[in-house]
C-alpha positions in Angstrom: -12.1 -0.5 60.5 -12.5 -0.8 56.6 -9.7 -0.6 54.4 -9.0 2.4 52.7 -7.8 2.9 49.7 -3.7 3.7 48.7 -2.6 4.5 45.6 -5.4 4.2 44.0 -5.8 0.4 45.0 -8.8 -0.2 46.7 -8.2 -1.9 50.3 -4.9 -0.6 50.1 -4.3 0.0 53.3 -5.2 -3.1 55.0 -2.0 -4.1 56.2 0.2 -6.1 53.9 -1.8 -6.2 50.8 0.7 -6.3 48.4 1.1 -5.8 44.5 3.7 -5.6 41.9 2.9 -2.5 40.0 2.4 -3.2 36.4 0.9 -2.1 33.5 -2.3 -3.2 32.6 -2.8 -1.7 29.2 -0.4 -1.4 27.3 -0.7 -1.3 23.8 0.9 0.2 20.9 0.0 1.0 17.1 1.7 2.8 13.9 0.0 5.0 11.4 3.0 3.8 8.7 4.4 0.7 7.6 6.5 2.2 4.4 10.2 2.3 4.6 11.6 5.5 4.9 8.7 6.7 6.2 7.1 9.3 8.7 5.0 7.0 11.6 2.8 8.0 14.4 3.3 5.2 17.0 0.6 5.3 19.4 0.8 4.1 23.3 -2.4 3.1 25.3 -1.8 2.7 29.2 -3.2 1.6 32.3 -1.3 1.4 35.5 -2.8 -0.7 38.3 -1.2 1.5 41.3 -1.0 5.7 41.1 2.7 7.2 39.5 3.4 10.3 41.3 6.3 12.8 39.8 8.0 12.1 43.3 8.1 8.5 43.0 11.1 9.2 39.9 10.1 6.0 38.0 11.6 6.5 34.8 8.9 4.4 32.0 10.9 2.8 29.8 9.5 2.1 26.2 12.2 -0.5 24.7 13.1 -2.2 21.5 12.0 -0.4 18.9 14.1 -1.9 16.5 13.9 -0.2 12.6 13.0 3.5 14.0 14.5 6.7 13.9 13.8 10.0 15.7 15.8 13.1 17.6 15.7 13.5 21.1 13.6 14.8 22.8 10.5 13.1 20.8 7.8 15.2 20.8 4.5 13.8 23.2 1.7 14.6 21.4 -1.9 14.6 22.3 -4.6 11.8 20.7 -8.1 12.1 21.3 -9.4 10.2 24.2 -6.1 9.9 25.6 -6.9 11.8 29.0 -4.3 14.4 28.4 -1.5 11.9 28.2 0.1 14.3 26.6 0.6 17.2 29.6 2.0 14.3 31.9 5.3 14.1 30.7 8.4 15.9 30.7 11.8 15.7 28.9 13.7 18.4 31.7 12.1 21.3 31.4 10.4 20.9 28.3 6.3 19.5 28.4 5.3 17.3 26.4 8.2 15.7 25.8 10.6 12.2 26.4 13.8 11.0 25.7 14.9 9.1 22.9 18.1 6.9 23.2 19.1 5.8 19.9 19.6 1.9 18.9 22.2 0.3 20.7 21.6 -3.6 19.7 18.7 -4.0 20.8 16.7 -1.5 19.1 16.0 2.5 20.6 14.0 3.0 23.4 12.3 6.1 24.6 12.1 7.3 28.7 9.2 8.7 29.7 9.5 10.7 33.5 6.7 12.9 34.9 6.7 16.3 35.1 6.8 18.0 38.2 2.9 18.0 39.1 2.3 14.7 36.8 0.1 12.0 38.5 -0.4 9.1 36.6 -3.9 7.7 38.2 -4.3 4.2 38.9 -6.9 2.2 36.5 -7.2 4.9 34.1 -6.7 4.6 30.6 -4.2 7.3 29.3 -2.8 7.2 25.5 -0.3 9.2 23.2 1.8 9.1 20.2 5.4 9.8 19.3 6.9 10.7 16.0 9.4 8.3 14.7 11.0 7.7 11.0 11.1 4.1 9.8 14.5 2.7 8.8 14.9 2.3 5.0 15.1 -1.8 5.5 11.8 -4.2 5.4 11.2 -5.6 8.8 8.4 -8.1 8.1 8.9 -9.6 11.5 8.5 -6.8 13.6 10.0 -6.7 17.0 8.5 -7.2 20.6 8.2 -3.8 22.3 8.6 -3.8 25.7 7.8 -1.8 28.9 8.7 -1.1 31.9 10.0 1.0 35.1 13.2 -0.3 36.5 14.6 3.0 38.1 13.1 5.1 40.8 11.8 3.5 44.2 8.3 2.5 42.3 9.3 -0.5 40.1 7.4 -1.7 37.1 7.9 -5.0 35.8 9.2 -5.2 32.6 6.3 -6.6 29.9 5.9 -7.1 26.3 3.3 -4.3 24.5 0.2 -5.8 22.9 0.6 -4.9 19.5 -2.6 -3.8 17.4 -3.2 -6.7 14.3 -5.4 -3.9 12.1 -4.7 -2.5 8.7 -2.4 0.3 8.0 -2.1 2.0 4.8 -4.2 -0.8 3.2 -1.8 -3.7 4.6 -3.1 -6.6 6.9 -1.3 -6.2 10.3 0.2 -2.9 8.9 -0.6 -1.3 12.3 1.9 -4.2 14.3 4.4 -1.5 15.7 7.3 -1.3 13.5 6.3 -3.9 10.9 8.3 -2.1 8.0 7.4 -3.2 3.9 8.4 -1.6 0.6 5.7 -1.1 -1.7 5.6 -3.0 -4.3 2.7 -4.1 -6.7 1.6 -7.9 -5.5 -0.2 -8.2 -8.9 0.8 -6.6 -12.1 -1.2 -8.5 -14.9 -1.9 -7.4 -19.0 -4.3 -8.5 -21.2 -6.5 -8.0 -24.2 -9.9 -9.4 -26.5 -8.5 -9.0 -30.2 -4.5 -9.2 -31.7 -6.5 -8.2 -34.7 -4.7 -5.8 -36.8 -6.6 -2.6 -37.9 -9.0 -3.7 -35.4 -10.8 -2.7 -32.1 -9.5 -4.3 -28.7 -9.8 -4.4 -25.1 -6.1 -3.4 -23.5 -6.7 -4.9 -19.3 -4.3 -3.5 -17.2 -5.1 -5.5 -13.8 -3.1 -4.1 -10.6 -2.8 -5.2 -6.8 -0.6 -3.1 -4.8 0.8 -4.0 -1.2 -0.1 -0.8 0.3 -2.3 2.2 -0.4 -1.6 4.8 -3.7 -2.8 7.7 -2.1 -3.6 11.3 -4.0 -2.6 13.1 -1.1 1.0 12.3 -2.3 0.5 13.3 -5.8 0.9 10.1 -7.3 0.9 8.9 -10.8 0.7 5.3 -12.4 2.9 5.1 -15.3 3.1 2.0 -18.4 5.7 2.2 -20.6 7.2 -0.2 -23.0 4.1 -0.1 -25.0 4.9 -0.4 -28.8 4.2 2.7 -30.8 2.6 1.0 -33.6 -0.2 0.6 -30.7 -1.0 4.7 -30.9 -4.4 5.7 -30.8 -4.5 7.7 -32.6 -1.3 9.1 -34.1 -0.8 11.9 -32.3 2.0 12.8 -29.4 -0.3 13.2 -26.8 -4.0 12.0 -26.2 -6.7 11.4 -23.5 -8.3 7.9 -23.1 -11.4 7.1 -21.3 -11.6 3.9 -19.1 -14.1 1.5 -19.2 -16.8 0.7 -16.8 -16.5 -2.9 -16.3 -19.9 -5.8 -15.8 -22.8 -2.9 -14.9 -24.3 -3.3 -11.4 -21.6 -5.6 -10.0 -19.8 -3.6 -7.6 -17.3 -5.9 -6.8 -15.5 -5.9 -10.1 -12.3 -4.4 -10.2 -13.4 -1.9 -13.3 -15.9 -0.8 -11.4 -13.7 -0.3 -8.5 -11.6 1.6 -10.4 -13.7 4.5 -11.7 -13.7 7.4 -10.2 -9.7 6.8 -8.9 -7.5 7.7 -11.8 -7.4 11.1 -13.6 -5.6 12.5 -16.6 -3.9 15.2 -14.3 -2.6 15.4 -10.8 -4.6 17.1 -7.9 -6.2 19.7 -7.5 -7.9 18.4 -10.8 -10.9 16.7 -10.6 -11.2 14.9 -13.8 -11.9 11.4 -14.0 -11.8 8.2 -15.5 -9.1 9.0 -18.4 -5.4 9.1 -18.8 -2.8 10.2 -20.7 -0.8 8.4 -23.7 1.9 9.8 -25.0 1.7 7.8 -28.5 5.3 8.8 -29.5 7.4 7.6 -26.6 4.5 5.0 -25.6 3.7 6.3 -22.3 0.7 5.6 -20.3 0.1 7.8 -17.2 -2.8 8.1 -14.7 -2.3 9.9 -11.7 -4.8 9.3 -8.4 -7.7 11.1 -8.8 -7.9 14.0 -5.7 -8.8 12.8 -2.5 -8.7 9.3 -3.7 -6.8 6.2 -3.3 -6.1 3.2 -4.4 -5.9 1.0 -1.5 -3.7 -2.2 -0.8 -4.2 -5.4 -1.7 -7.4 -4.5 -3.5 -6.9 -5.6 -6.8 -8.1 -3.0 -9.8 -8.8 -3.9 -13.7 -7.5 -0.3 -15.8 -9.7 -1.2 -19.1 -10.0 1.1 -22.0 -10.7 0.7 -25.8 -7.8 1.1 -28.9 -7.5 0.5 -32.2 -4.8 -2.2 -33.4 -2.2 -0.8 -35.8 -2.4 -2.2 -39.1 1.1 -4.3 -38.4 2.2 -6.7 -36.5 3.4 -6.3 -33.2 5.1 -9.0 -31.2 4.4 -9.4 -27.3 5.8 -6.3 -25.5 7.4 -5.7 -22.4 4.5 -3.6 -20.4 6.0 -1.9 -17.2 4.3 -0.5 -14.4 5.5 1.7 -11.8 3.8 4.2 -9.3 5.4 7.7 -7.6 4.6 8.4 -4.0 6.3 9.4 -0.8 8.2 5.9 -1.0 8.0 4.9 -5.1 7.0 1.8 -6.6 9.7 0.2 -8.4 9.1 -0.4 -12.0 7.8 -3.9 -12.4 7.4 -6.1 -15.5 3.4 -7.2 -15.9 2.9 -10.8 -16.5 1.0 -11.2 -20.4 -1.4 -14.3 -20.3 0.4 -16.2 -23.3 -3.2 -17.5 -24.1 -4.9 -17.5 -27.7 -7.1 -14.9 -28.4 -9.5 -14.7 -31.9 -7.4 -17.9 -32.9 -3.9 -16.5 -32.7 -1.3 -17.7 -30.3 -0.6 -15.0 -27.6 -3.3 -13.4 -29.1 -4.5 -12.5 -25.4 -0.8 -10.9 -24.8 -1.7 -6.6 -24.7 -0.4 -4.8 -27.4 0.1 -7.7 -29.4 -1.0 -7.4 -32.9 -1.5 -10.1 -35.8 -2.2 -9.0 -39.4 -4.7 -11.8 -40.6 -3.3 -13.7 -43.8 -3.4 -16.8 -45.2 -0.7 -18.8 -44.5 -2.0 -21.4 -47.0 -3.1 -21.1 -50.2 -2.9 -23.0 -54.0 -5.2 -23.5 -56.6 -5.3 -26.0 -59.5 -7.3 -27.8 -61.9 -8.1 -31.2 -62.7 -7.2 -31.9 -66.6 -5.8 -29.4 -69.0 -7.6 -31.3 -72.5 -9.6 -29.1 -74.6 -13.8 -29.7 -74.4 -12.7 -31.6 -71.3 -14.5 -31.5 -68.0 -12.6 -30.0 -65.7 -12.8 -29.4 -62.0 -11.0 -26.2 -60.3 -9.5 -26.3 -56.9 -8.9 -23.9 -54.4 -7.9 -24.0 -51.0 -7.3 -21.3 -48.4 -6.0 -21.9 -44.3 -6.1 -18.8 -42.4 -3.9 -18.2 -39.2 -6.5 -16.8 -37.1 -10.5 -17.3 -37.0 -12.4 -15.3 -39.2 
């Protein structure tokens, strides 16, 4: 008569139709590719044969190389995953696998069904694991692979198909254990007039790796910014930012509005930050329930008054707080002209206009005499 089916393989019982039990799905994805970081890896499956609790196959989830975690790791539910989650078993604790630390080849966790677990054939099944990222970059992240290699029902041993999205605003950042610190890929200065006593343009123009999120209370700080640059004299004081090109959405002043506040959540100011004019501070924190996100890149523009002296080009730094900080970076100045002046495009830097040539004389000092007078005047900068 017809076959019937076995296992969950349809036919299976026709005799001697036989297959090597194998995953078919199997993929895996992190929420977190920070250092030092807390990271939800994710596991999709599909078995092509049934996994019964009596069959003792132990799934083996190996070299996760740059992860950290207690066991037994926590097996926690994700939506759609079919209850993934209530399958598995550390002893007699649900929900729950064990985690065998690195030992050269990266850790590894084991995954056995509980008692009335049944892993159904052709049926997609996911969950996620808690682990902590190593403090190290891993930029080439390592091939996890699965398997079942004790028990009577055998798995072969293949690698996972890792997920290429974006996490946490970095291309690929979801590749299982691909680990970065965050770092600013841009960090540019800039400005329209070195005028002293006049009004200029400071551009602060940022790009970093991975997303500045709110939700970790973070703050973009400047320092190094002269004090002769204070606007106005005062310790403290709020400045607005600027808007950008109106109606082109894609310009990075435009991007940035509505991101940055003058005061850390819950506060929902906008569009301003703090300079501390004495110690020449310049801090913005995320606005709430915002973020800047990685490798977008963001113009921080806002108006100032030029000191009446001269300033030479400062050092501007840039750093950013979060869960895993941004290290304090120096920003690149242009070294461009700007109103005539050399490095007049450099932020912060400040000429006071003179004449840097100058004489006057006459043509004949005899009485009754005509007499020509001369002048001539060479200015460093364009008037």
């Amino acid at each position: 008569g017809a076959a019937a089916p076995i296992r969950g393989v349809p036919g299976g019982s026709a005799p001697l139709l036989l297959i090597v039990p194998r995953f078919k799905v199997r993929g895996m994805s992190q929420s977190n590719p920070v250092v030092s970081g807390t990271n939800v890896l994710t596991v999709s499956l599909r078995s092509n044969v049934d996994v019964l609790s009596s069959d003792a196959a132990i799934i083996n989830i190996t070299h996760l190389v740059g992860a950290s975690a207690v066991s037994p790791i926590d097996v926690d539910r994700v939506a759609g995953g079919n209850g993934a989650d209530l399958l598995f078993c550390a002893g007699s604790q649900l929900s729950a696998a064990g985690w065998v630390a690195d030992s050269g080849q990266g850790a590894r966790v084991e995954l056995s069904l509980c008692p009335y677990g049944h892993l159904r054939a052709e049926t997609d099944y996911a969950f996620s694991i808690t682990v902590t990222n190593l403090p190290a970059e891993q930029l080439v992240p390592p091939t996890v692979m699965i398997g079942a290699t004790e028990g009577w029902l055998k798995f072969a041993t293949e690698a996972m198909t890792a997920s290429s999205n974006a996490a946490r605003g970095l291309p690929s950042g979801a590749t299982p254990l691909k680990i970065v610190r965050p770092r600013f890929l841009v960090a540019k200065a800039g400005q329209t007039n070195p005028a002293a006593g006049m009004s200029n343009v400071i551009s602060l123009t940022l790009t970093p790796n991975v997303d500045i999120t709110a939700a970790e209370r973070s703050a973009i700080t400047f320092t190094g910014i002269p004090t002769q640059a204070q606007y106005p004299a005062q310790q403290s004081t709020r400045i607005s930012l600027l808007p950008g090109v109106p109606g082109n959405r894609n310009d990075g002043r435009n991007r940035i509005l509505g991101l940055l506040s003058p005061l850390p959540p819950p506060a929902t100011a906008v569009d301003a930050g703090n300079w501390d004019a004495r110690e020449g501070i310049l801090t913005f924190f995320v606005a709430y329930g915002k973020k800047l996100s990685g490798n977008l890149q963001y113009i921080i523009s806002f108006e100032i008054n030029n000191r009446d002296t001269a300033v030479g080009t400062p050092d501007i730094r840039v750093e950013a707080s979060a869960n895993m900080p941004f290290p304090v970076t120096s920003m690149l100045q242009p070294f461009e002209s700007a109103g005539g002046v050399a490095n007049g495009a450099n932020a912060f830097f400040v000429s006071r206009p003179e004449f840097v040539g100058r004489s006057f004389w006459q043509a004949t000092p005899e009485a009754a005499a005509d007499n020509a007078i001369v002048k001539t005047l060479r200015s460093e900068e364009h008037t």
